[in-house]
C-alpha positions as a Markdown table, in Angstrom:
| # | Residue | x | y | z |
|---|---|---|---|---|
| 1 | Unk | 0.0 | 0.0 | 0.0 |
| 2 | Unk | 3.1 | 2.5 | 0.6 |
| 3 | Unk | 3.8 | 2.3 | -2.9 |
| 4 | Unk | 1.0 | 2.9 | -4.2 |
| 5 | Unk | 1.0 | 6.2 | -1.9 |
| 6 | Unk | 4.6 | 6.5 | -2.9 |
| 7 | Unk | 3.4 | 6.7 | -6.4 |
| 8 | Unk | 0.5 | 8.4 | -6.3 |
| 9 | Unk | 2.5 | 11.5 | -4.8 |
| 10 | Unk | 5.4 | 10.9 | -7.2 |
| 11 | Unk | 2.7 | 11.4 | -10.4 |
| 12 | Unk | 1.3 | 14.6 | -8.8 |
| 13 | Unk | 4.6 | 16.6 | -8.0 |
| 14 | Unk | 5.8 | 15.5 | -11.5 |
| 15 | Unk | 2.4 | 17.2 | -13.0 |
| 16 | Unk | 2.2 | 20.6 | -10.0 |
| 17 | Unk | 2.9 | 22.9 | -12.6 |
| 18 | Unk | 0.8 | 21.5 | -15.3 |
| 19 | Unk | -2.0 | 22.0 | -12.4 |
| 20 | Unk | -1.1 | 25.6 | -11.5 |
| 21 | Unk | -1.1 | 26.5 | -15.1 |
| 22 | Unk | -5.0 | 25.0 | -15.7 |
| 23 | Unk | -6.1 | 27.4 | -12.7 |
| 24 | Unk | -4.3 | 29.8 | -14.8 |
| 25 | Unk | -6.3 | 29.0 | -18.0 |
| 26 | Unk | -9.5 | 29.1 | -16.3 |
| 27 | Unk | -8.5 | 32.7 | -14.7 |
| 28 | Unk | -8.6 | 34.0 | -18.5 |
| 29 | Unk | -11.7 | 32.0 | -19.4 |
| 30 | Unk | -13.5 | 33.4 | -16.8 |
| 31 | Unk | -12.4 | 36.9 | -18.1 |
| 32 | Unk | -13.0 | 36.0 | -21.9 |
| 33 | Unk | -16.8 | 35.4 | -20.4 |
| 34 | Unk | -16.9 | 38.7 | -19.0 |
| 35 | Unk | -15.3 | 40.3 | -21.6 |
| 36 | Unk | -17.9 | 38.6 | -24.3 |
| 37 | Unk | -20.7 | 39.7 | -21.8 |
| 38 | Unk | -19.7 | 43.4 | -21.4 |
| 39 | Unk | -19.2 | 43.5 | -25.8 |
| 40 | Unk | -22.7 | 41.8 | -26.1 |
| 41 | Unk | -24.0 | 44.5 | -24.0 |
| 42 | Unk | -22.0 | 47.4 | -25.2 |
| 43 | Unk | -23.4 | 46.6 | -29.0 |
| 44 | Unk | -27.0 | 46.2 | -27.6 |
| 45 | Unk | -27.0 | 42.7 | -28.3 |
| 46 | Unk | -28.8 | 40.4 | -25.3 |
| 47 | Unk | -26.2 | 38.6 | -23.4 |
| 48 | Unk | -29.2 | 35.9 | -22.6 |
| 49 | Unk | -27.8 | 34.1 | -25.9 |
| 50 | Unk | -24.9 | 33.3 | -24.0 |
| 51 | Unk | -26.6 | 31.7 | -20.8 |
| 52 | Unk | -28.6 | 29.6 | -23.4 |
| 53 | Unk | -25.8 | 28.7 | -25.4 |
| 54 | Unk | -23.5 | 27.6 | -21.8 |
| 55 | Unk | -27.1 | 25.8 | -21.3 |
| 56 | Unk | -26.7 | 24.1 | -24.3 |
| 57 | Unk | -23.3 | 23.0 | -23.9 |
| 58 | Unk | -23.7 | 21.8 | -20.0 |
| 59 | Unk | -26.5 | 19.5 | -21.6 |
| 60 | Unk | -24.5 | 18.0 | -24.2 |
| 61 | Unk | -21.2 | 17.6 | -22.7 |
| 62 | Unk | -20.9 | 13.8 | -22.3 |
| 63 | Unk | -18.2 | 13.2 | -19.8 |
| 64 | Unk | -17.4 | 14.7 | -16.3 |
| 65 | Unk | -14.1 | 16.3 | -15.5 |
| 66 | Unk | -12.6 | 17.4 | -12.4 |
| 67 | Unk | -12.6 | 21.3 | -12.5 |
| 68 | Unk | -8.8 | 20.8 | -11.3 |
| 69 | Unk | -7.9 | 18.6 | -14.6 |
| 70 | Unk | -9.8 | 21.2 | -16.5 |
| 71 | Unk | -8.5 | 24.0 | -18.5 |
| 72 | Unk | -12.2 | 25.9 | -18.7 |
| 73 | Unk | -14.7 | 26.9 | -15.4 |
| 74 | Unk | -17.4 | 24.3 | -14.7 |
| 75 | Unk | -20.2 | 25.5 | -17.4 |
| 76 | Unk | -22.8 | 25.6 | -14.2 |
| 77 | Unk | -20.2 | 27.7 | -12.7 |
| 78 | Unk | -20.0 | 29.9 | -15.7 |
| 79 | Unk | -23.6 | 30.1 | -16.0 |
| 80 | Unk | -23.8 | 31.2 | -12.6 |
| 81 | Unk | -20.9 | 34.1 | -13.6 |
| 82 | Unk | -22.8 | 35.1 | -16.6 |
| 83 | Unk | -26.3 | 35.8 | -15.1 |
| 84 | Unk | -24.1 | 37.6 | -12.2 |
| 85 | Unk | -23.1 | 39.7 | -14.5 |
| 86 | Unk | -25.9 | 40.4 | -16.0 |
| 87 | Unk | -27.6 | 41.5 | -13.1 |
| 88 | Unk | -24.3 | 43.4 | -12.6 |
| 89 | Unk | -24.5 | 45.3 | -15.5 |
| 90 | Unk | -27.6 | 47.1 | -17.4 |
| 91 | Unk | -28.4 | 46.8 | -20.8 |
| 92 | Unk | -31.0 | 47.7 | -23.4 |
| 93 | Unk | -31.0 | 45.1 | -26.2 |
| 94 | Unk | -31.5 | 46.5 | -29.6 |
| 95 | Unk | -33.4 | 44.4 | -32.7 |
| 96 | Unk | -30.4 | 43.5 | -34.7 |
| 97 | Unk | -31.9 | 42.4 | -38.0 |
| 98 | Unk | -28.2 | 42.1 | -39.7 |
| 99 | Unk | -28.0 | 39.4 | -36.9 |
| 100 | Unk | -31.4 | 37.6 | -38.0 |
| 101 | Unk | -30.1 | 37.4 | -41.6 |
| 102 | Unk | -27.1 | 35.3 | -40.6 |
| 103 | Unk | -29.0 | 33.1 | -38.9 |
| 104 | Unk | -31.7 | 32.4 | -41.2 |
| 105 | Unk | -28.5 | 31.9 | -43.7 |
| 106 | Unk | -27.2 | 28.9 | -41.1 |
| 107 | Unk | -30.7 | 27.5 | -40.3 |
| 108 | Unk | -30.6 | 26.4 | -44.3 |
């Protein structure tokens, strides 16, 4: 049983900075969600596309990861940023018909 110990903690002080560096990744993640949410907002576009599209991605990811072998935020925890945010901030939506065109275009 020793070893197994022995080589348990020999595997994670071989991979401590592969670790550190995920939290790292996540860190800018989370501020490329903000980031997207304030530039939504700024162009009058409503950031509740981007709650439904994190929805959409919590329901079809297959597979569970640790959030520490992860290089992105737990979607329900980015969800949970996102609507923050939202409350955080105020915006005014605009109808963006440039926006409907393209997306007619990709419904084909």
């Amino acid at each position: 049983m020793l070893s197994d110990v022995t080589g348990i903690m020999g595997v994670i002080s071989q991979n401590v900075h592969t670790l550190s560096s995920l939290t790292y990744s996540r860190e800018f993640e989370t501020e490329a969600d903000r980031g997207a949410v304030e530039l939504l907002i700024a162009n009058h576009i409503d950031p509740n596309g981007m709650t439904k599209l994190l929805l959409h991605l919590q329901k079809e990811s297959s597979g569970f990861m640790p959030q520490i072998l992860s290089t992105h935020p737990l979607t329900a925890h980015r969800i949970t940023k996102v609507e923050e945010l939202k409350k955080e901030l105020s915006y005014q939506p605009k109808e963006q018909p440039w926006m409907k065109k393209i997306f007619e275009t990709l419904k084909k």
